[in-house]
C-alpha positions as CSV (number, residue, x, y, z in Angstrom):
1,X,225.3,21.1,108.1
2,X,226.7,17.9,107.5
3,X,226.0,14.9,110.3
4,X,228.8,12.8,111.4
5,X,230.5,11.8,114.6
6,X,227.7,12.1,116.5
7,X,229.4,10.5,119.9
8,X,231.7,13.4,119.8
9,X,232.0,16.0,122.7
10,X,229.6,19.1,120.9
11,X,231.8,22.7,121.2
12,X,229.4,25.5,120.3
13,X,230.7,29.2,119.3
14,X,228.8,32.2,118.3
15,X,230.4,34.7,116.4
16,X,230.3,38.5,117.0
17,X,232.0,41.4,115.7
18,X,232.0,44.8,113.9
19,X,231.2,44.6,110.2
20,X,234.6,43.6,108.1
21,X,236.4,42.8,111.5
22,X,237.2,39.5,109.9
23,X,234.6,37.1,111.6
24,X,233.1,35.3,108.9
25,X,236.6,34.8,107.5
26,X,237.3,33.1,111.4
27,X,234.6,30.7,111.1
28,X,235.5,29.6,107.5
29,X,238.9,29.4,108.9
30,X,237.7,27.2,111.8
31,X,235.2,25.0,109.4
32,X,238.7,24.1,107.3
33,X,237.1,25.9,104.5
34,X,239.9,28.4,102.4
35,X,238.3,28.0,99.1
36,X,235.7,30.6,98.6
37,X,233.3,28.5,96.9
38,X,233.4,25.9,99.7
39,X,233.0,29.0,102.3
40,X,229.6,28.6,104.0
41,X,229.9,32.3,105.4
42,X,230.2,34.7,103.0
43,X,233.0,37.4,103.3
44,X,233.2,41.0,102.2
45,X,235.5,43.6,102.1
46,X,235.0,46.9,103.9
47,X,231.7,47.6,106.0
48,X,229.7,46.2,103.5
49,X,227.8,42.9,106.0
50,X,229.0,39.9,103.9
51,X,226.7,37.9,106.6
52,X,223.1,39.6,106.7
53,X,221.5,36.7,109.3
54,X,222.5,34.1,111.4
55,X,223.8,30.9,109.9
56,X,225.5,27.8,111.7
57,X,227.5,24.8,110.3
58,X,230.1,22.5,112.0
59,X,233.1,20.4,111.6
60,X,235.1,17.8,113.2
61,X,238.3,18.9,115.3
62,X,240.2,16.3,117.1
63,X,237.6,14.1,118.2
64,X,235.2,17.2,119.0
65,X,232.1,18.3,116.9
66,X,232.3,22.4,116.5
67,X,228.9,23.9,115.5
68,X,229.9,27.7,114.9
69,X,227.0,29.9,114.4
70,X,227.6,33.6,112.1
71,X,225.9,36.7,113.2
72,X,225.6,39.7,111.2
73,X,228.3,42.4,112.3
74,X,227.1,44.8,115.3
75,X,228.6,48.2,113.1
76,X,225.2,49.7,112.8
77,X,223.7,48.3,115.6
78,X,226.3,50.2,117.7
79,X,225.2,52.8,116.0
80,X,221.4,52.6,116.6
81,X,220.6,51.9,112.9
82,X,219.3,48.2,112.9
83,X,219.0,47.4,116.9
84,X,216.4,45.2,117.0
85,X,217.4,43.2,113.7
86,X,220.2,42.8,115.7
87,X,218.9,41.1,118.6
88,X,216.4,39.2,116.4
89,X,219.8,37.9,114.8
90,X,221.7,37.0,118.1
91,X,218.2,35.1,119.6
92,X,218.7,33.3,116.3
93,X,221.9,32.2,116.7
94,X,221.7,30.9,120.2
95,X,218.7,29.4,119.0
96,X,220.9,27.7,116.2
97,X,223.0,26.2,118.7
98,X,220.2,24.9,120.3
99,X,220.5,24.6,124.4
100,X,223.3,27.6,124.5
101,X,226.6,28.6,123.6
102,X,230.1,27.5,124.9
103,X,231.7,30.6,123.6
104,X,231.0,33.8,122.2
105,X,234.3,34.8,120.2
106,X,234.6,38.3,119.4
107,X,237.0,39.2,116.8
108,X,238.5,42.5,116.6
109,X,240.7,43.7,113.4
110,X,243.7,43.8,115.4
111,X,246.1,45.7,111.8
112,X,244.4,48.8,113.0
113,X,244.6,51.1,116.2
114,X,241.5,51.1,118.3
115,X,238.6,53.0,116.7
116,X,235.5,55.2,118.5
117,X,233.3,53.1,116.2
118,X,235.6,50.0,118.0
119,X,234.5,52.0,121.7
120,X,230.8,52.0,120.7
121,X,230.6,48.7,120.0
122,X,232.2,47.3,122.9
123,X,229.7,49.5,125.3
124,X,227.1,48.6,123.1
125,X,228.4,44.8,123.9
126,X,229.0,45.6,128.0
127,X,225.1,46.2,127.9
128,X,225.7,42.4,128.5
129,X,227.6,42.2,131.6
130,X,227.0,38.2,131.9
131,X,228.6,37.9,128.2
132,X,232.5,38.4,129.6
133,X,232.4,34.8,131.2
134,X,232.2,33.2,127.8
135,X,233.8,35.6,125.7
136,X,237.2,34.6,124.0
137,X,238.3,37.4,121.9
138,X,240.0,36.8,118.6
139,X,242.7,39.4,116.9
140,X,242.2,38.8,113.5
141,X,244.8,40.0,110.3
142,X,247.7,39.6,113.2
143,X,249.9,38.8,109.7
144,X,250.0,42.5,108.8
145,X,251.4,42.8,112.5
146,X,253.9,39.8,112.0
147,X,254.0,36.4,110.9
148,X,254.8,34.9,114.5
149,X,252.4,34.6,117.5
150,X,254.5,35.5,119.7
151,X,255.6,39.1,118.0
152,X,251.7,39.4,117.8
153,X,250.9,38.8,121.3
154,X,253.8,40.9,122.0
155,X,252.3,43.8,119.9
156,X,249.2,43.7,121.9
157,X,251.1,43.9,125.0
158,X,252.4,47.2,123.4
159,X,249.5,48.9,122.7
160,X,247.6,47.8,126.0
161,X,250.4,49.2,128.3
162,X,250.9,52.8,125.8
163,X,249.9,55.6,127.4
164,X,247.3,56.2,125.2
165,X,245.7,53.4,124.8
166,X,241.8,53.8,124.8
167,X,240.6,53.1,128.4
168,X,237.7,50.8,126.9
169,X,240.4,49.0,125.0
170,X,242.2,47.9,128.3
171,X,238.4,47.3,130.2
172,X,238.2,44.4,127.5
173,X,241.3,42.8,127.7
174,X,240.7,42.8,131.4
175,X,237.2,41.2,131.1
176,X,238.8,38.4,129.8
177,X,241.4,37.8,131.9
178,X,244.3,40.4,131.4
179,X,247.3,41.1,129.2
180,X,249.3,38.2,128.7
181,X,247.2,35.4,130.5
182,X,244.0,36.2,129.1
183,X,241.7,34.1,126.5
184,X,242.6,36.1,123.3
185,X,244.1,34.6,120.3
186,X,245.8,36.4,116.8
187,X,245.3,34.9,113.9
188,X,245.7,34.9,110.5
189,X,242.1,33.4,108.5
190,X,243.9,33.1,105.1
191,X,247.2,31.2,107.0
192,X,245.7,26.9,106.6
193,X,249.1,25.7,107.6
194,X,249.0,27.1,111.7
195,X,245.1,26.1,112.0
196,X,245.7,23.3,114.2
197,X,247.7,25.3,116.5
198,X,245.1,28.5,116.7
199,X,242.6,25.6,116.8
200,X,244.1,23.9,120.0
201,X,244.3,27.0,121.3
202,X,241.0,28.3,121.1
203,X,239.6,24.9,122.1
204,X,242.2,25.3,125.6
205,X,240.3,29.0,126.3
206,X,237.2,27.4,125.5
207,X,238.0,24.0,128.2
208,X,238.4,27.1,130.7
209,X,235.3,28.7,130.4
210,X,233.8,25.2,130.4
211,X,235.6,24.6,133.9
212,X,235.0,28.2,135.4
213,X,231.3,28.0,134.7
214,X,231.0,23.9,135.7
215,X,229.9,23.1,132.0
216,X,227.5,25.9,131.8
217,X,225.9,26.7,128.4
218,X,225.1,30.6,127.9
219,X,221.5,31.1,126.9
220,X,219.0,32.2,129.4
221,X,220.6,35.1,130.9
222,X,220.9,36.5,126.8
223,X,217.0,36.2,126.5
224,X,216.6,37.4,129.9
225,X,218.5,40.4,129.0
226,X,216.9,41.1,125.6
227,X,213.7,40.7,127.3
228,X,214.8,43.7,129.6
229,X,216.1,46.0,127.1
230,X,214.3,45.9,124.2
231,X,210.7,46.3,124.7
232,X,209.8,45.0,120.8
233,X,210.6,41.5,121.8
234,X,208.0,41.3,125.2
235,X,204.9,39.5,125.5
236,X,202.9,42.1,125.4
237,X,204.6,44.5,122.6
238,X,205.0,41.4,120.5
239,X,201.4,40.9,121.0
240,X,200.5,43.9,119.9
241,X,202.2,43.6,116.8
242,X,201.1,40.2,115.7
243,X,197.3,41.1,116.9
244,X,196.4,42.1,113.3
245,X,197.8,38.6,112.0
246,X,196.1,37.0,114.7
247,X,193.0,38.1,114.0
248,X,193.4,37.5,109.9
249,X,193.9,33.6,110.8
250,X,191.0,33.4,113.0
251,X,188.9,35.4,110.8
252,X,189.7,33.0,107.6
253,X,188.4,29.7,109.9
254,X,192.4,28.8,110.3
255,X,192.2,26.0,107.1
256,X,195.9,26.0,107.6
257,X,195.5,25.4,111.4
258,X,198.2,23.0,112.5
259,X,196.7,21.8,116.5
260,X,194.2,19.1,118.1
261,X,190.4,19.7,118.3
262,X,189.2,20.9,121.9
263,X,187.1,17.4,122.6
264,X,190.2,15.5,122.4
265,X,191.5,13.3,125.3
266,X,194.5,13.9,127.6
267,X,195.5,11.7,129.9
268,X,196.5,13.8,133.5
269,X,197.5,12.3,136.9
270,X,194.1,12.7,138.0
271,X,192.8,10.9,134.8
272,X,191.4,11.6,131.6
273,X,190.0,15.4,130.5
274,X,189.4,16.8,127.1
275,X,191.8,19.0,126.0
276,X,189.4,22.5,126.0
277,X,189.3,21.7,129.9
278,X,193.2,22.1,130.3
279,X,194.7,24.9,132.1
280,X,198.6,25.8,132.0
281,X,201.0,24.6,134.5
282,X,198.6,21.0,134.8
283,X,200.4,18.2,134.2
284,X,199.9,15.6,131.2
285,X,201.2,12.6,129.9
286,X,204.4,12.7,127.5
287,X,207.0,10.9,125.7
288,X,210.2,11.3,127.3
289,X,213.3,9.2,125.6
290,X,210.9,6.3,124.9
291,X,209.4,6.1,129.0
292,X,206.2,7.9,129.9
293,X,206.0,11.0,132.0
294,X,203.6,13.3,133.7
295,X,205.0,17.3,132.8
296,X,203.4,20.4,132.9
297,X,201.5,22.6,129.8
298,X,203.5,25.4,129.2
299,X,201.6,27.1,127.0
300,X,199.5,26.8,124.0
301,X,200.8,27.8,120.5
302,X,197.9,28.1,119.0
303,X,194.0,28.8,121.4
304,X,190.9,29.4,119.3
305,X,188.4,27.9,121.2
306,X,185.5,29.7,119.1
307,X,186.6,28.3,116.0
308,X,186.0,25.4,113.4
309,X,188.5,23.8,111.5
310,X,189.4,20.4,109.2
311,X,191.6,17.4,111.0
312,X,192.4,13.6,109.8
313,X,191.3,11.1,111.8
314,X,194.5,8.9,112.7
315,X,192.2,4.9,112.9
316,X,194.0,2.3,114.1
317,X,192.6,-2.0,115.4
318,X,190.6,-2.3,118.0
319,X,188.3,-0.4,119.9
320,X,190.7,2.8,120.4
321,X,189.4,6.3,119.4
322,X,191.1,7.5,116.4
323,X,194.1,10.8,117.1
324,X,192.4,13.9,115.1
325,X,195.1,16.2,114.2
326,X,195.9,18.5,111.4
327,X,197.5,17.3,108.2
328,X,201.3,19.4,108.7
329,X,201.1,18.4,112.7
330,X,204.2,15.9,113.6
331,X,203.0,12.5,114.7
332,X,205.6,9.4,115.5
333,X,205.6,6.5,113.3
334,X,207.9,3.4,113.8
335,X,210.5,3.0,111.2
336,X,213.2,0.2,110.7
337,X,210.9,-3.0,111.4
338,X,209.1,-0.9,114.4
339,X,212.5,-0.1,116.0
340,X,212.9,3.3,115.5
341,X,210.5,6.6,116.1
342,X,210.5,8.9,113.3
343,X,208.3,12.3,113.7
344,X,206.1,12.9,110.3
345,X,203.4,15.3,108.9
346,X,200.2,13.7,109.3
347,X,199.3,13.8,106.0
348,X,202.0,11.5,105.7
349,X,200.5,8.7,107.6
350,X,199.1,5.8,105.7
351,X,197.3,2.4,106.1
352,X,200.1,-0.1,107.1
353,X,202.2,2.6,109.2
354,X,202.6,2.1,113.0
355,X,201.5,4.6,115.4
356,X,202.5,5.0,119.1
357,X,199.8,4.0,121.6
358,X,199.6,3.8,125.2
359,X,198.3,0.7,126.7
360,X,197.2,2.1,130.2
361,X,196.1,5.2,130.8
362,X,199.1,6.3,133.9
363,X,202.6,7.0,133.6
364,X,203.7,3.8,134.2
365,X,201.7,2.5,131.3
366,X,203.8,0.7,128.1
367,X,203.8,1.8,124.2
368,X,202.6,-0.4,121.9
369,X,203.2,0.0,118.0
370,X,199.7,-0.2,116.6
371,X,199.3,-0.5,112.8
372,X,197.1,2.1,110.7
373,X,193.9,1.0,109.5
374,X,192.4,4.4,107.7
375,X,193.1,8.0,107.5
376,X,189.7,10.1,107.5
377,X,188.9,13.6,107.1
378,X,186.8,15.5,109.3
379,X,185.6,19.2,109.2
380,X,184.0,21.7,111.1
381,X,185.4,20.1,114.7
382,X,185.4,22.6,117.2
383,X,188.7,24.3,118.4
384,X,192.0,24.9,117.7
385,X,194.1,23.9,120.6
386,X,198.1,23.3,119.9
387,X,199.7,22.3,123.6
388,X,203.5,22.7,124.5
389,X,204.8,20.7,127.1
390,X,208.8,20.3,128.6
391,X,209.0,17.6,126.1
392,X,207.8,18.9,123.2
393,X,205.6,15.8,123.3
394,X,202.0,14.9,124.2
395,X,199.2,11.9,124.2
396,X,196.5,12.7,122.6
397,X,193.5,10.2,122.5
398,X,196.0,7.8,123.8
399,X,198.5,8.5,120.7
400,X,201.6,9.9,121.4
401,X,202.4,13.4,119.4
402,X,204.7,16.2,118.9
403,X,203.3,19.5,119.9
404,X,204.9,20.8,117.1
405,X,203.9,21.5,113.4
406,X,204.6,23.6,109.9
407,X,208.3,22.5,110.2
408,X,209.6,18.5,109.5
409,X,212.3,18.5,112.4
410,X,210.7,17.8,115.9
411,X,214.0,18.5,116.9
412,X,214.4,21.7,115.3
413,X,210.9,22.9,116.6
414,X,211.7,22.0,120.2
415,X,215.0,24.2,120.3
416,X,213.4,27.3,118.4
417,X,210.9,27.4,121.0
418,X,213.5,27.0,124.1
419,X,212.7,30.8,125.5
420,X,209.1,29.7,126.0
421,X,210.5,26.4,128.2
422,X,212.9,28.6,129.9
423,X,209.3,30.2,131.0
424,X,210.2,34.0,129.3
425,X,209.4,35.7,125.8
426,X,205.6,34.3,126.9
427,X,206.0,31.3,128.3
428,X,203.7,30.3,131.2
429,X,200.8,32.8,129.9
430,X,198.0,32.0,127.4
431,X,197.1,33.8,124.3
432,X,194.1,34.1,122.2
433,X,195.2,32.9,119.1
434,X,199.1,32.2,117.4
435,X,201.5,32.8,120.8
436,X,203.4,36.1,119.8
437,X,206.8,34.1,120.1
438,X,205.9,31.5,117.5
439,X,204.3,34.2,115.3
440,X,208.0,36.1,115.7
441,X,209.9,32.7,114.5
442,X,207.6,32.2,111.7
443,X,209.1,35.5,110.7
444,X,212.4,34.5,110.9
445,X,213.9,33.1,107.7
446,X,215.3,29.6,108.7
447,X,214.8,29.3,112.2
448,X,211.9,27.3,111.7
């Protein structure tokens, strides 16, 4: 996804839909993008899924950056064939979007009468009571209905008030607001030259939702709900599955360990304690937008306590123990003439670099940019402990860090892991070994 605009207001959408309902087709047609070569989702005909996993990318509307985020089509989940890829898929795309969702538009194929695949999906859908709020559904191939909205909304009107319309059919309409006044759209993907009308509107339903729900992102009530329903995504189930893995990377001596050895010193309100001593919910010092803050351990990714493994040894002037860490952990350098705070591999680090040190060892204590004397290698130090705070940051032997590692974007890291700070799929409780939730993202093509 292409960066630009970055001071714009940020509109996020998930897509949903039954496969070859038209949805990818809505989000190229939202993106701008007609030609199929520029068309970042990929559209099939028929029930053949041209999307097969989550994707996101975004585009500039009026002053307004749209991220719109592609899920595979709910036809055979509705159907019981693929449930769980499913919600692995929708946990992805929220996740995508990072803190939550401003819509979810559901597009319905509105060129053909209401279906009992159409009914399944929709009850499959209602499982989600706390989805209506945000849901702004989309009629797509209105064209083959007419070539004016008005005739198309009309049409809709027709078949909602026929005596036989499907009872599920008129439940939906009425979830978001009722025939006539209620946020659904028609459209036309293929039709370029009404975009910027369908797109105002859709952005109007979408200022509504904003307004009803007082700026409200949807996300935790999703998790919540998946962590209800579907038992292969709890703590415990999930850590059942990924014991085997578990015990294959503490039974190899975790070379490819990416943590902080257990001697290692965090500063806590109460002063200094190595990190082997710390228990969740304490509180230790972090980086928050530049100022230094006392928050709470959420977790551990990784806990081996019983195990060896190999770190560098971050040296810096003076009289300051070095930061151990392993070489594909994030650390902050300054960039830009020690104006800017990049996060980088360690094994990225050099002599010259600067580091982020704290001068004092209490929240009110200053950074200081120290330059990077030596990088060292050290092996066989005991434990493997990698800490998650609120921040996603942490100081370690008076160094500030990421608690993130294995994947170059900090930011990325910190909103793939957003279950475990909303305290569910895990968070608050401590695992021997890989957490189950980061051993299920690592799974996840592209999340991570």
């Amino acid at each position: 996804m292409a960066d630009n605009n970055r001071g714009a207001e940020t509109i996020k959408i998930l897509l949903m839909g039954a496969t070859g309902a038209g949805k990818s087709a809505f989000g190229n047609f939202i993106l701008n993008k007609f030609k199929k070569e520029e068309q970042p989702f990929k559209v099939k005909v028929g029930l053949v899924h041209g999307t097969t996993e989550a994707k996101a990318d975004r585009v500039i509307f009026k002053d307004k950056e749209i991220v719109v985020v592609d899920t595979p089509g709910l036809q055979d989940a509705a159907e019981g064939q693929r449930d769980e890829d499913t919600f692995k898929d929708i946990i992805k795309g929220i996740v995508l979007t990072g803190d939550g969702v401003s819509a979810v538009v559901f597009v319905q194929n509105m060129s053909q009468r209401f279906t009992e695949s159409d009914e399944k999906i929709l009850a499959y859908l209602a499982k989600y009571s706390d989805f209506w709020p945000y849901v702004i559904l989309v009629f797509s191939r209105a064209d083959e209905i007419s070539d004016e909205i008005s005739m198309q909304r009309e049409y809709l009107r027709s078949e909602y008030e026929h005596k036989d319309c499907p009872r599920k059919f008129r439940k939906v309409i009425d979830n978001v607001g009722g025939i006539g006044v209620g946020r659904y759209i028609t459209v036309d993907s293929k039709n370029s030259s009404y975009r910027e009308e369908i797109m105002s509107h859709l952005l109007q339903e979408i200022a509504k939702i904003k307004k009803e729900r007082n700026e409200a992102l949807y996300t935790n009530e999703m998790f919540k709900k998946i962590v209800k329903n579907h038992q292969t995504l709890t703590s415990a189930v999930a850590e059942k599955k990924n014991l085997k893995l578990i015990e294959e990377e503490t039974k190899k001596g975790i070379s490819g360990a990416s943590c902080f050895p257990g001697d290692c010193s965090i500063i806590t309100p109460n002063g200094e304690v190595q990190l082997k001593d710390l228990k969740i919910g304490d509180k230790v010092l972090t980086m928050v937008k530049g100022e230094m803050k006392f928050q709470k351990l959420i977790t551990f990714l990784h806990y081996v306590p019983k195990e060896t493994a190999s770190y560098l040894g971050i040296h810096t002037d003076g009289a300051e123990p070095p930061i151990y860490l392993s070489s594909e952990h994030l650390i902050f350098v300054m960039s830009g003439q020690c104006t800017q705070v990049t996060p980088i591999y360690a094994k990225k680090v050099k002599p010259g670099d600067h580091i982020l040190r704290v001068k004092q060892d209490s929240a009110k204590a200053g950074l200081g940019a120290m330059a990077v004397t030596q990088i060292t290698e050290e092996s066989n130090m005991a434990g493997i402990y990698a800490p998650l705070t609120t921040s996603g940051t942490i100081v370690v032997n008076g160094v500030v860090a990421s608690c993130y590692s294995n994947v170059c974007s900090h930011s990325i890291a910190h909103i793939s892991l957003a279950p475990l700070h909303c305290q569910i799929l895990g968070g608050s409780k401590l695992y021997e070994g890989i957490h189950p939730y980061a051993s299920f993202l690592m799974k996840l093509k592209g999340t991570v």
